[in-house]
C-alpha positions, 0 to 999 in steps of 0.5 A: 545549490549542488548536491554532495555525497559524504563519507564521514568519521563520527567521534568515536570512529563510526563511519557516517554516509550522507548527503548535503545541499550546499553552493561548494564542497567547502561549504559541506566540510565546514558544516560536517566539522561543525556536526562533529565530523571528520569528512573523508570523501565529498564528492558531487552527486550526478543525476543517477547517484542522485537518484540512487541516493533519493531511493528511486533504486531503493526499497521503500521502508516496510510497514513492519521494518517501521513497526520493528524501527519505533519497538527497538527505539522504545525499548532502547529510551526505556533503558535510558539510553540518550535519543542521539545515541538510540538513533546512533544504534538504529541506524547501524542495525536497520536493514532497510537502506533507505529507513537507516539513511533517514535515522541517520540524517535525523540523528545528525540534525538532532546534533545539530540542535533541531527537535527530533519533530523537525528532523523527523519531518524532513522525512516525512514520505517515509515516516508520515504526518501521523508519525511525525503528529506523534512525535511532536505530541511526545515531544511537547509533553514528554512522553516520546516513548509512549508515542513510539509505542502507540505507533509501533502498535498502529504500525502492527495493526495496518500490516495487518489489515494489509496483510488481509489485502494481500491474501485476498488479492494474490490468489484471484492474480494468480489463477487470471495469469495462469489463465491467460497463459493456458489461454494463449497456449491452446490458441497459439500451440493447440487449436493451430495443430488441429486446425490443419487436421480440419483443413485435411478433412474439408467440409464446413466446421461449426460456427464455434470452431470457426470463431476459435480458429479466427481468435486463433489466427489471429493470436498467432499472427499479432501475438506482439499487438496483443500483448502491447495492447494488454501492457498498455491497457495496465499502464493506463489503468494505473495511470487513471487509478492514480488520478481524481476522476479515478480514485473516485470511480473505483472508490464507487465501485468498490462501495457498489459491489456487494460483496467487496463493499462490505470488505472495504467498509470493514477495513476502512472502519478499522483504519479509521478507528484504530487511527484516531484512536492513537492521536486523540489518545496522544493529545493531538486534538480532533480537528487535527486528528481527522484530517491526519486520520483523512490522509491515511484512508485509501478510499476517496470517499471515506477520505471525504467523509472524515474531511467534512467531519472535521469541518463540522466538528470545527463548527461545534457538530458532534463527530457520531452525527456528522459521521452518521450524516454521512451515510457511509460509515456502518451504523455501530460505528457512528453509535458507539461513538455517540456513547463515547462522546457522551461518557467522555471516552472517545479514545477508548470507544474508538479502540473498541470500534477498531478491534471489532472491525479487526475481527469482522475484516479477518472474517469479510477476507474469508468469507470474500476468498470463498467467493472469488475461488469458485468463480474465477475457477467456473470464468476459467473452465468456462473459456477453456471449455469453450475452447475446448469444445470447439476442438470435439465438436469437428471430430465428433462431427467426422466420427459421426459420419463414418460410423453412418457409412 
């Protein structure tokens, strides 16, 4: 089967872009007809338009350009608006690409006669099993609008958390690579300069001063190898990060430094919570929720944890013992949950446990920005110093000798 590119007429007019597998173009009119559609162009689709269309190019949808998506298709079904039309109306005002292109192809699904389920999970690397979980449960008990907006809100809340990341992240970033360029720069463009002065002057430098001079050579000489080597170094830890064996080591490792362990544990227990939360609280049972709710942790280890409680609730355990059998979640977690089980309130007791470790991740991001400032900034005093040290020590060698003349 080929892949063809289309631009189509709607019935009111509306211009439609999209693509469709099909043997022949013939094959692709006749199923744009019986989608209600004029075509206008079909053309075959090259590996690079291909590729362009799949959104190797595109920007992948934002977790906020989702949260804005599932608020704008509440408010639009709440107003009693037709979900082919809502989904019309969405596609033609979303400004991501990719997520428009989506809403367009479901929509024309829809119209087709498929559930919005099915269609939905034909896009599923955008949307997610979650959603499309949430979706289904709307469906089946008739309260899709109260799936969006439980997803809208879940949409919200890992902005959130991931916003946190992100500050605590981009700062330590930023003062590495400055460091490493003021680095570069003293070894490549200041030492040499001073090192013909020690050249001129003759006499036997200090041990340091020799060190530096050597890094210094040797920068100026492989400055490429260097930078080769620095590029290679970061493509194979991404490479390793993606892999098992290296999801498990930095997942370990996060858990073994102190004060990451407890950021990461805070903002996993939100995640979890917050997530099981939503589906429980949509009628999606908890088997299939904790393995939903498994998918979307980032941490291998928590992701363990909650595919082993699914198993042992599978077999009849409660979720607050396999949890706390565990060792890996905070002990609160894994109490509050115990007196949710026992009230018979699971999904109120997790959104509580979400909303406390909300809180005390805002305050782990905090309190670890306090802790990386000051060190990244004495690491890089420290070289520069160094460095810079290496520079004087000569001089204040040769000034020390005229002043004994």
């Amino acid at each position: 089967m080929a892949e063809f590119s289309y631009i189509a007429l709607s019935g009111t007019g509306a211009e439609q872009k999209g693509s469709l597998k099909a043997d022949t173009a013939q094959a692709v009119t006749q199923e744009l007809k019986n989608r209600g559609l004029l075509p206008v162009t079909i053309t075959a689709q090259s590996v690079l338009s291909r590729d362009l269309n799949t959104g190797l190019f595109q920007k992948k949808p934002k977790t906020r350009d989702l949260s804005i998506f599932c608020r704008q298709f509440v408010s639009i079904l709440d107003a009693g608006v037709p979900v082919v039309s809502a989904l019309e109306m969405l596609s033609e005002q979303t400004e991501n690409k990719l997520l428009s292109a989506a809403i367009t192809e479901i929509r024309l699904d829809v119209e087709t006669g498929e559930s919005l389920t099915s269609a939905m999970g034909k896009h599923a690397k955008i949307f997610g099993s979650m959603f499309v979980s949430l979706v289904a449960a709307g469906e089946s008990s008739g309260s899709l609008s109260n799936s969006f907006a439980r997803m809208a809100e879940q949409y919200e809340k890992d902005a959130k958390i991931r916003s946190m990341v992100k500050r605590a992240s981009i700062y330590p970033i930023i003062i590495m690579l400055v460091t490493v360029v003021v680095i570069g720069v003293m070894l490549t463009v200041v030492v040499p300069t001073f090192q013909d002065i020690f050249n001129e002057l003759g006499g036997e430098l200090p041990a340091l001063t020799r060190g530096v001079v050597a890094v210094s050579r040797f920068m100026q000489r492989n400055w490429y190898l260097v930078i080769i080597v620095l590029v290679a170094a970061v493509v194979l830890l991404r490479l390793f990060s993606r892999s098992d064996a290296g999801k498990y080591f930095f997942g370990k490792l996060s858990l073994k430094l102190p004060v990451i362990r407890i950021f990461v544990v805070k903002t996993s227990s939100a995640r979890m919570a917050r997530t099981l939360s939503t589906l429980i609280g949509s009628g999606i049972p908890i088997i299939d929720a904790l393995e939903i709710t498994a998918d979307t942790l980032s941490n291998v280890y928590f992701r363990d944890a909650l595919t082993g409680a699914r198993e042992d609730v599978s077999m009849g355990s409660a979720l607050s013992e396999t949890l706390r059998g565990s060792g890996i979640f905070p002990p609160l977690v894994y109490q509050m949950l115990k007196i949710g089980e026992e009230s018979g309130n699971i999904e109120g007791m997790l959104s509580r446990i979400a909303n406390y470790y909300d809180e005390e991740s805002e305050a782990a991001t905090a309190s670890l920005m306090a802790m990386l400032e000051p060190a990244i900034i004495i690491v890089m005093a420290a070289v520069v110093g160094t460095i810079i040290m290496s520079v004087m020590l000569p001089l204040a060698n040769m000034y020390g000798q005229l002043e004994s003349l």
